[in-house]
SESE-837028 format. One record per atom (N, C-alpha, C): atom name; x, z, y. Coordinates in Angstrom, 2 decimals. Layout:
N
+-------+---------+---------+---------+
| atome |      c1 |      c3 |      c2 |
+-------+---------+---------+---------+
|    CA |       X |       Z |       Y |
...
+-------+---------+---------+---------+
***
This chain:
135
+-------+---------+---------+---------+
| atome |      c1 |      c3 |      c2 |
+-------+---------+---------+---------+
|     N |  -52.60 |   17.93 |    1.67 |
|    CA |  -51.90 |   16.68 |    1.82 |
|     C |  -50.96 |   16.73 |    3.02 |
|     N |  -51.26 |   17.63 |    4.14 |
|    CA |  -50.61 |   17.40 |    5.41 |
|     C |  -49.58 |   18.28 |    5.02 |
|     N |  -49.01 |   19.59 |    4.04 |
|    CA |  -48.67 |   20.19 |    3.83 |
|     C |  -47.36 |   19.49 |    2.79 |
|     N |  -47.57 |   18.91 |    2.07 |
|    CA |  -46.69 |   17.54 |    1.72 |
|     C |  -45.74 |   16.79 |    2.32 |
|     N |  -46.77 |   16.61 |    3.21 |
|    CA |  -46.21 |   14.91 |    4.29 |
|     C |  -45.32 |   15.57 |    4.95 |
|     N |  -45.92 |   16.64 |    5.61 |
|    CA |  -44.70 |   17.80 |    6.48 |
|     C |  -43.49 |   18.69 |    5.48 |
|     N |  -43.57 |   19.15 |    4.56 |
|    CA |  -42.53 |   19.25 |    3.84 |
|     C |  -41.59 |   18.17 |    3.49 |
|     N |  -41.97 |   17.25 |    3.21 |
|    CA |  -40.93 |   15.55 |    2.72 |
|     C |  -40.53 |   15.50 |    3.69 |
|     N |  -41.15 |   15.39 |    5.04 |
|    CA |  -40.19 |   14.97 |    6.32 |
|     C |  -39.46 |   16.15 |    6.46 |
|     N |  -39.44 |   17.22 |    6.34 |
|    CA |  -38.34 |   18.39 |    6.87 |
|     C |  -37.70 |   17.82 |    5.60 |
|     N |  -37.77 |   17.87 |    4.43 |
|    CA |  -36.47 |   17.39 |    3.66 |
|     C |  -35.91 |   16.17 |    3.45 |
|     N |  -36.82 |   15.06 |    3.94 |
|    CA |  -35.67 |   14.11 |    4.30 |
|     C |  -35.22 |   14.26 |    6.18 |
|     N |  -35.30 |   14.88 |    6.76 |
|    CA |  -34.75 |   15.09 |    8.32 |
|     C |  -33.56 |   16.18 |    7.42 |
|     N |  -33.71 |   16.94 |    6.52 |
|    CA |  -32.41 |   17.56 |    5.74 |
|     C |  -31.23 |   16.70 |    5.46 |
|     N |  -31.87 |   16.28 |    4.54 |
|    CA |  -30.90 |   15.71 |    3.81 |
|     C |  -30.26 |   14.37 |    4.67 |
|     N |  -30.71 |   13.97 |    5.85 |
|    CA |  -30.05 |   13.35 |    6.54 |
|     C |  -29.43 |   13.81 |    7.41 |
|     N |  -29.52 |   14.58 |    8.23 |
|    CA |  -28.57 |   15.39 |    8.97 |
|     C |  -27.50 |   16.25 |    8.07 |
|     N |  -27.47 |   15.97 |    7.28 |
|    CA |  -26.76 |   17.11 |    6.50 |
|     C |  -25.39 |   16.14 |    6.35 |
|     N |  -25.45 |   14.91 |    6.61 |
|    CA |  -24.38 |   13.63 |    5.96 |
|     C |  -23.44 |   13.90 |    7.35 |
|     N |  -23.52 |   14.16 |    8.42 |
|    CA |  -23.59 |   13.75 |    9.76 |
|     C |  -22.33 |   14.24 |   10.20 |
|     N |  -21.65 |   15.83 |    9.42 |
|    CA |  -20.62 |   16.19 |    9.85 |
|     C |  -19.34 |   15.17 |    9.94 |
|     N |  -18.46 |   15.29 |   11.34 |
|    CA |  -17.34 |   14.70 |   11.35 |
|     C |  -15.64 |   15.53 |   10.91 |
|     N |  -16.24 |   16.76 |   10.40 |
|    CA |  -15.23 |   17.53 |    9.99 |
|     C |  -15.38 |   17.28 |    8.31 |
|     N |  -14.01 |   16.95 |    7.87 |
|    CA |  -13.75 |   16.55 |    6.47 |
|     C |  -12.51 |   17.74 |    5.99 |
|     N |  -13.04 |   18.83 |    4.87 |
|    CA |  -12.42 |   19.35 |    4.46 |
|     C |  -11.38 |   19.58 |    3.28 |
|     N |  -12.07 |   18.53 |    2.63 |
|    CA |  -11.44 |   17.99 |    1.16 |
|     C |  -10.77 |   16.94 |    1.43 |
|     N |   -9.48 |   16.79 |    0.91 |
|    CA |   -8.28 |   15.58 |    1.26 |
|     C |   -8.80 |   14.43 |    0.31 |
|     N |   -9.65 |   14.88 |   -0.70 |
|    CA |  -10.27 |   13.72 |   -1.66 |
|     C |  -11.73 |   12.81 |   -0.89 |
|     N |  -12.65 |   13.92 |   -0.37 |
|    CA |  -13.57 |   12.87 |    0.14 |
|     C |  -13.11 |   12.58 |    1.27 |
|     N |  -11.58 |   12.82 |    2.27 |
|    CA |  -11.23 |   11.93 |    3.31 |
|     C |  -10.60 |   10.43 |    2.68 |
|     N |   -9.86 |   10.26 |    1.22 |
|    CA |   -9.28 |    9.12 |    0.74 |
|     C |  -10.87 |    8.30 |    0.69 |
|     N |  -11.74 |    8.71 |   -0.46 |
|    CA |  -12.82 |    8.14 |    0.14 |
|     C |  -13.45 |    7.32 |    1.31 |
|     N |  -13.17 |    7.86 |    2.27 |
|    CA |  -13.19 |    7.16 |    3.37 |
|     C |  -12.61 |    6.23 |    4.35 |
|     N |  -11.31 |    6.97 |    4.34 |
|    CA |  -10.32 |    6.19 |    4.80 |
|     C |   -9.92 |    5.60 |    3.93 |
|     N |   -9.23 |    5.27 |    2.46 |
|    CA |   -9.06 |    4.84 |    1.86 |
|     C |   -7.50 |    5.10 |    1.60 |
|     N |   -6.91 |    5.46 |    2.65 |
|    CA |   -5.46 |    5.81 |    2.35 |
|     C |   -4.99 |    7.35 |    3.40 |
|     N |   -3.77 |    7.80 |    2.84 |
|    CA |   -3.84 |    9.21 |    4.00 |
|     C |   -2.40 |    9.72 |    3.88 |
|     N |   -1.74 |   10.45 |    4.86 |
|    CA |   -0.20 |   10.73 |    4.81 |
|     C |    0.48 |    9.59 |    5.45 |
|     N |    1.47 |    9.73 |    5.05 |
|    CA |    2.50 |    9.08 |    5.81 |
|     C |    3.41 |    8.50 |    4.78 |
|     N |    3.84 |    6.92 |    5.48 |
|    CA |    4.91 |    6.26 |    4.69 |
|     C |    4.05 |    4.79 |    3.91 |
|     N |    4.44 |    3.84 |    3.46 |
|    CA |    3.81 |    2.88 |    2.31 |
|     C |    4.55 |    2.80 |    1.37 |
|     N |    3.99 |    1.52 |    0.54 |
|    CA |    4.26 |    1.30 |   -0.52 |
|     C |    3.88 |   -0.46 |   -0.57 |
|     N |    5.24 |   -1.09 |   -0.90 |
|    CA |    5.45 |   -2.68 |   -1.20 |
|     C |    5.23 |   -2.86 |   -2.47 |
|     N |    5.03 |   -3.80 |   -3.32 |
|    CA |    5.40 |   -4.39 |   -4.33 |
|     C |    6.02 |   -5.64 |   -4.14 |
|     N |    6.89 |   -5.80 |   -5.13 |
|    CA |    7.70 |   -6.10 |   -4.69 |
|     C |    7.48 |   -7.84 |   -5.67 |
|     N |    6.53 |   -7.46 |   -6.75 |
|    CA |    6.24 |   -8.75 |   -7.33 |
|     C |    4.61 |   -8.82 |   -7.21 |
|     N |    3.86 |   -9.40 |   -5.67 |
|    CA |    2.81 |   -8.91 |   -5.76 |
|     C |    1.92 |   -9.71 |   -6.27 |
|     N |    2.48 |  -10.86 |   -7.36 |
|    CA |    2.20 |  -12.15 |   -8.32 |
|     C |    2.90 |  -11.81 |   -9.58 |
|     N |    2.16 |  -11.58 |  -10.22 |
|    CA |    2.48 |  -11.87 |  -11.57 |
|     C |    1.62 |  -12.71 |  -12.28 |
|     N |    2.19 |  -13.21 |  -13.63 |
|    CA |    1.65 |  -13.92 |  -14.63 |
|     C |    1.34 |  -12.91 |  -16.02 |
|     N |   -0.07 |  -13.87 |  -16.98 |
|    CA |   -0.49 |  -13.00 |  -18.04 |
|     C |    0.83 |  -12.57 |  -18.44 |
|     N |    1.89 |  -13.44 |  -18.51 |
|    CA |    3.03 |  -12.46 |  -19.75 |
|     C |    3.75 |  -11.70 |  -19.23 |
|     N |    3.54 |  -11.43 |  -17.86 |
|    CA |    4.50 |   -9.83 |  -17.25 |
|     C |    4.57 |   -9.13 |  -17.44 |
|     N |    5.18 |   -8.32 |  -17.81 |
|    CA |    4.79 |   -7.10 |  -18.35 |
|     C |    5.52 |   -5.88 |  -17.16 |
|     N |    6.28 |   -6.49 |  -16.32 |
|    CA |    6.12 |   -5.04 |  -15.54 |
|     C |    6.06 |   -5.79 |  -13.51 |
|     N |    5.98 |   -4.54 |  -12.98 |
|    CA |    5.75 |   -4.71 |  -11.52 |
|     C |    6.93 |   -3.98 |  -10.82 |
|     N |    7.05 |   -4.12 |   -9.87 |
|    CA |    8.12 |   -3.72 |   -9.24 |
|     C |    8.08 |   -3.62 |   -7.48 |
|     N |    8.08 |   -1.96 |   -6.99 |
|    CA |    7.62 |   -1.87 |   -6.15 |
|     C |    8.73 |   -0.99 |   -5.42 |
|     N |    8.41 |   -0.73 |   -3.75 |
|    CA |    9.37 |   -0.12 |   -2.82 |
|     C |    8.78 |    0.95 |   -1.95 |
|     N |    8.97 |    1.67 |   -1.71 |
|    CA |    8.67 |    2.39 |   -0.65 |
|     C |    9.30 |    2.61 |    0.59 |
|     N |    8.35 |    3.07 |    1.72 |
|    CA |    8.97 |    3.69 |    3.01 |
|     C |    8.21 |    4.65 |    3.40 |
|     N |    9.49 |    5.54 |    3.78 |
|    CA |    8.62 |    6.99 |    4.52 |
|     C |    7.43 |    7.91 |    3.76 |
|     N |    7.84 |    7.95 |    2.35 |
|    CA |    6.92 |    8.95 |    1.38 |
|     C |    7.76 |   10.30 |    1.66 |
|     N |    7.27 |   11.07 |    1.62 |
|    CA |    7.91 |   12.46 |    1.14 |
|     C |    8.70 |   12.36 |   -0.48 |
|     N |    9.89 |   12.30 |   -0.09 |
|    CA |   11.47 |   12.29 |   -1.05 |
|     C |   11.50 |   13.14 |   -1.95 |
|     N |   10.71 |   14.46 |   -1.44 |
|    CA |   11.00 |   15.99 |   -2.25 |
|     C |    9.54 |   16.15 |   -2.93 |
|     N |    8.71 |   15.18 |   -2.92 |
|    CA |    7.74 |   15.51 |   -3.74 |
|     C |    7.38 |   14.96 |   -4.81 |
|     N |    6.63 |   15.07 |   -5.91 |
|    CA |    6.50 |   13.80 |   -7.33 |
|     C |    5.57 |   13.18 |   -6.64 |
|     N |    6.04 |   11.90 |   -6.92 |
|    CA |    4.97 |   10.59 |   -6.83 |
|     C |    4.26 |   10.12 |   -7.85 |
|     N |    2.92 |   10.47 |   -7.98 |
|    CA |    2.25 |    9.50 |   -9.22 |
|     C |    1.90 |    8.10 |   -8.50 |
|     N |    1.89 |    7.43 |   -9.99 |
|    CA |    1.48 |    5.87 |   -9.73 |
|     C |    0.72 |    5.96 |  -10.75 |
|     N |   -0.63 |    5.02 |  -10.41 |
|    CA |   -1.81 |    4.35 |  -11.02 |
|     C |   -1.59 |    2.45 |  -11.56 |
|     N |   -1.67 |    2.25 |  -12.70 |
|    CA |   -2.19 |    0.52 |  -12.65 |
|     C |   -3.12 |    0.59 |  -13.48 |
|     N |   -4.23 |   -0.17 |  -12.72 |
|    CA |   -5.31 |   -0.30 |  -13.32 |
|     C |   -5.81 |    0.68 |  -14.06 |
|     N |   -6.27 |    1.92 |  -13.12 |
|    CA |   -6.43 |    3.39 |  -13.05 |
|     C |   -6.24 |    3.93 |  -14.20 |
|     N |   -4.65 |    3.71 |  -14.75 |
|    CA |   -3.96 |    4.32 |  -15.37 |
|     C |   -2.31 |    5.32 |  -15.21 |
|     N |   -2.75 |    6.55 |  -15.14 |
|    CA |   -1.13 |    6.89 |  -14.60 |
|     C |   -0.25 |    6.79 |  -15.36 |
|     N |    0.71 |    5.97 |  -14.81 |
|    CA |    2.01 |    5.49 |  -15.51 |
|     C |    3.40 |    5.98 |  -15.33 |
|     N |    3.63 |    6.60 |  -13.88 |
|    CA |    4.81 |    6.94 |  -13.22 |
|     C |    4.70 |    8.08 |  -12.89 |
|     N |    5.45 |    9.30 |  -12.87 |
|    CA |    5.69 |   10.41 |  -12.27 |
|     C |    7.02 |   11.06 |  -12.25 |
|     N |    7.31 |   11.03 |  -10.99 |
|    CA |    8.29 |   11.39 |  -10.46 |
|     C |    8.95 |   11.56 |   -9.17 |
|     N |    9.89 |   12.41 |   -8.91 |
|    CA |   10.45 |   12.18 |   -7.38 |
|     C |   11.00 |   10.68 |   -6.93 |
|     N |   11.27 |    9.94 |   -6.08 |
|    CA |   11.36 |    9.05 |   -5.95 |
|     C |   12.44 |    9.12 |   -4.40 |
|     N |   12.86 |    8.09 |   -4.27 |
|    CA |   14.08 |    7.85 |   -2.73 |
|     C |   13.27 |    6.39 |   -2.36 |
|     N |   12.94 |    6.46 |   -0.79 |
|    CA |   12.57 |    5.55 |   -0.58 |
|     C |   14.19 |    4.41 |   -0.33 |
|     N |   13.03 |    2.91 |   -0.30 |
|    CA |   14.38 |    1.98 |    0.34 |
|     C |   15.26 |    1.50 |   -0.97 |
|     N |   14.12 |    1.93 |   -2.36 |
|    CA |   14.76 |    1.80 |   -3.59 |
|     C |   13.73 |    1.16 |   -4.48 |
|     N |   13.89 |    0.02 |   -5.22 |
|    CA |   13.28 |   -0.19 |   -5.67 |
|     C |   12.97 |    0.40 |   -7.18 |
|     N |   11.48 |    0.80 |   -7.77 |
|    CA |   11.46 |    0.85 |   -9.29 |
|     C |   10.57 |   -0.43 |  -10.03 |
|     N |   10.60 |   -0.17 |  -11.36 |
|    CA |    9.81 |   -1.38 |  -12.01 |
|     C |    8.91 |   -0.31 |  -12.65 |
|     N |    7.91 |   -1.04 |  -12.73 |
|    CA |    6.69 |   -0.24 |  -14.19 |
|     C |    6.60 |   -1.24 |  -14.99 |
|     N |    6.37 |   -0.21 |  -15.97 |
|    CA |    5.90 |   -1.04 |  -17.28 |
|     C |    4.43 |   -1.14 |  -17.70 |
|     N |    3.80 |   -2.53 |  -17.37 |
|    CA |    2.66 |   -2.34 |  -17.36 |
|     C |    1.95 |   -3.39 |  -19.00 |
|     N |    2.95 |   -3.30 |  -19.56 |
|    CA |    2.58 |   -3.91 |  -21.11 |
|     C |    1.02 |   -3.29 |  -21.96 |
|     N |    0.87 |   -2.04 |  -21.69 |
|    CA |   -0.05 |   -1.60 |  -23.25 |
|     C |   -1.29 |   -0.95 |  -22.08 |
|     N |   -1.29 |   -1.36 |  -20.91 |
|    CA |   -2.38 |   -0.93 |  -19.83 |
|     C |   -3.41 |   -2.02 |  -19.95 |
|     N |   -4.52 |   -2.06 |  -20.34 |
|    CA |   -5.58 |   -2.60 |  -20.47 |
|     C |   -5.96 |   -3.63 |  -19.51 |
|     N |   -6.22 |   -3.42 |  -18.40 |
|    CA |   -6.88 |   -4.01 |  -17.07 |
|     C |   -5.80 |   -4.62 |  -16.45 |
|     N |   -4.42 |   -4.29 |  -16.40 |
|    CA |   -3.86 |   -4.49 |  -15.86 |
|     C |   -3.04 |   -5.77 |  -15.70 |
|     N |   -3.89 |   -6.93 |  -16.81 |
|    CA |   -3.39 |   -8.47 |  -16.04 |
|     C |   -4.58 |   -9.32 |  -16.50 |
|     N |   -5.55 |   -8.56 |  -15.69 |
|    CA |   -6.98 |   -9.18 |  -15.68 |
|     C |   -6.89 |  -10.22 |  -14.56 |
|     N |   -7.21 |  -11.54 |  -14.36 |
|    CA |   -7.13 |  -12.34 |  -13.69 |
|     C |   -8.50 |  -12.32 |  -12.88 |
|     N |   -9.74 |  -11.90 |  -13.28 |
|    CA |  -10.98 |  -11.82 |  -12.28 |
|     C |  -10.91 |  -11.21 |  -11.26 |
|     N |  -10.20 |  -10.10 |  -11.27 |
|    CA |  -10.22 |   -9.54 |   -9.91 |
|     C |   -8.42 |   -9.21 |   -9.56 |
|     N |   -7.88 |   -8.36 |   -8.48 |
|    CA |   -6.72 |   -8.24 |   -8.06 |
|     C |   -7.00 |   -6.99 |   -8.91 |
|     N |   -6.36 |   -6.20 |   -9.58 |
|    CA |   -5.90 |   -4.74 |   -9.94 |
|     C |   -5.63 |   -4.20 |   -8.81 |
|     N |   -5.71 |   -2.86 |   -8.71 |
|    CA |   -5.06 |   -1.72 |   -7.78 |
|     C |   -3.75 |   -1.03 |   -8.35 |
|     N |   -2.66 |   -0.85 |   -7.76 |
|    CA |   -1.31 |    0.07 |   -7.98 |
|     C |   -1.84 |    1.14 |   -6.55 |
|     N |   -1.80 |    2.18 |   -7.13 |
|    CA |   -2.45 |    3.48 |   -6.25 |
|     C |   -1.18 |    4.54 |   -6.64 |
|     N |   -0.76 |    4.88 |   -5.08 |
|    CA |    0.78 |    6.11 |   -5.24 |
|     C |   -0.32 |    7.14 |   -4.89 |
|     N |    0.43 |    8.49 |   -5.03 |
|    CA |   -0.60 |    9.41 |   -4.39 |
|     C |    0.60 |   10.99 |   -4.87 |
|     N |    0.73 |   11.65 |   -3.66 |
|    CA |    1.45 |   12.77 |   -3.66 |
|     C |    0.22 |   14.25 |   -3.86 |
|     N |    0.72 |   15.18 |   -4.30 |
|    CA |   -0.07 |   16.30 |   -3.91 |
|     C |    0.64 |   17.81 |   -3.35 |
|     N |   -0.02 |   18.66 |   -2.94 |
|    CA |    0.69 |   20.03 |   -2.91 |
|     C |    1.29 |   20.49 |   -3.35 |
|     N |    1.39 |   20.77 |   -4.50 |
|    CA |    1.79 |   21.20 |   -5.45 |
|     C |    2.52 |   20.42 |   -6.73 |
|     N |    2.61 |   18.97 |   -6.37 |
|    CA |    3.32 |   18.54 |   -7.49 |
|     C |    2.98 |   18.24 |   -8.81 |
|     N |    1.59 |   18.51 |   -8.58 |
|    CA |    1.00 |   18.64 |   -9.92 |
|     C |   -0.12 |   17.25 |   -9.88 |
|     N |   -0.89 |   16.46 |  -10.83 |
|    CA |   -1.38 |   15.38 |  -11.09 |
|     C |   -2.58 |   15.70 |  -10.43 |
|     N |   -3.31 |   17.13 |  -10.75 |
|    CA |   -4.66 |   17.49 |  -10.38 |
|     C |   -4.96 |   17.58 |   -8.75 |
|     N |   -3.44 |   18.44 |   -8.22 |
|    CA |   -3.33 |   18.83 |   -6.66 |
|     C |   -4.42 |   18.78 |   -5.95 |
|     N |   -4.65 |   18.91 |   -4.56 |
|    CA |   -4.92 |   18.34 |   -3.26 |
|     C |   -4.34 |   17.53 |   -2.82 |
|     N |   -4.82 |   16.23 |   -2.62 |
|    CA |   -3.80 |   15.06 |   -2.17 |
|     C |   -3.55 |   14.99 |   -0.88 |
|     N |   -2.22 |   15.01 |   -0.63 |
|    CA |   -1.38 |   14.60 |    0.56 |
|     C |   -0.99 |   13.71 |    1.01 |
|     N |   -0.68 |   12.40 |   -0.05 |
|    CA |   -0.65 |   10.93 |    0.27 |
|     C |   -1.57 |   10.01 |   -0.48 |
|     N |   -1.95 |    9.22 |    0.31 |
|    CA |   -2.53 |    8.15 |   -1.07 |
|     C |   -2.48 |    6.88 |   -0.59 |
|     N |   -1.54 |    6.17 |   -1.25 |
|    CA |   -1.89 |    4.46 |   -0.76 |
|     C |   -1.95 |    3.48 |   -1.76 |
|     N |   -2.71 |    2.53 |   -1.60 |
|    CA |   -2.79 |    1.32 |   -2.66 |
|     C |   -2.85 |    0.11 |   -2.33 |
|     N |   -2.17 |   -0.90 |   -3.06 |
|    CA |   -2.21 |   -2.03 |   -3.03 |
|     C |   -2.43 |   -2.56 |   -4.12 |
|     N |   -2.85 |   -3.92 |   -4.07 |
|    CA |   -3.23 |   -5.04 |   -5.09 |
|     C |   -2.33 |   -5.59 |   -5.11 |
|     N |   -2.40 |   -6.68 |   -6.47 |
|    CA |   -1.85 |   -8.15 |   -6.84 |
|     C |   -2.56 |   -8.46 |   -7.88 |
|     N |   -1.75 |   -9.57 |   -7.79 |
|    CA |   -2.52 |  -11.24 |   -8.51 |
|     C |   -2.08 |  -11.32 |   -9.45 |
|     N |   -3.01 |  -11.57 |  -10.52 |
|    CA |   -2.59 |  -12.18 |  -12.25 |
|     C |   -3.17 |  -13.55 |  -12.16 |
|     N |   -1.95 |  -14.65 |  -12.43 |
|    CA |   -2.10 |  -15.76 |  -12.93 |
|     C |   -1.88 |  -16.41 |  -14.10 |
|     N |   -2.82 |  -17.18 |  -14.89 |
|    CA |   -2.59 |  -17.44 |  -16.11 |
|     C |   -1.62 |  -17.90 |  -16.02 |
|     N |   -0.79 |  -18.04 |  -17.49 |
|    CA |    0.37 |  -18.45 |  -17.37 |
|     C |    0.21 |  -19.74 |  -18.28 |
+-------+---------+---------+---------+
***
């Protein structure tokens, strides 16, 4: 029995010290945490819409110019492409499911990577909400 009790405590004194590091090597479990990462934002520019909207319209500052930007609504990717900040685009958020749910705010999530590619290592990530009001 004592042989037990003393094994469980070395593995939970494990598995808790093990959480503890302050070095984060993956750019995904730092978004996790911080919740956003890189440099530059992202406005919308209609951060109210109504059920019959069908698109959003947003701005940036200070993203990286030379890289593709994906966009998320209502964790669906909708947008990919290079982008110029200080410019506005619209999405089309018509045939996206979640995306003029009035219970909660939706998320619009930008997010750059290394490589340009959807899967990448992420280099930027920022998100904002808005509001669906019945119409």
């Amino acid at each position: 029995m004592k042989k037990i009790i003393g094994l469980s405590s070395i593995l939970f004194a494990g598995i808790t010290l093990s959480g503890c590091s302050d070095i984060i090597e993956d750019p995904n479990i730092e978004i996790a945490i911080k919740r956003e990462t890189g440099n530059g934002s992202i406005e919308l520019l209609t951060p109210k819409i109504t059920t019959k909207d069908n698109q959003l319209e947003f701005m940036t500052e200070g993203i990286d110019e030379n890289k593709v930007t994906f966009i998320n609504v209502a964790n669906k990717t909708i947008f990919e492409q290079k982008i110029k900040n200080d410019e506005s685009y619209k999405l089309n958020i018509m045939d996206i499911k979640d995306a003029h749910r009035t219970d909660y705010k939706p998320k619009v999530q930008l997010w750059q990577t290394i490589d340009d590619t959807e899967d990448g290592d992420i280099v930027t990530f920022k998100q904002v909400r808005y509001t669906v009001e019945k119409d």
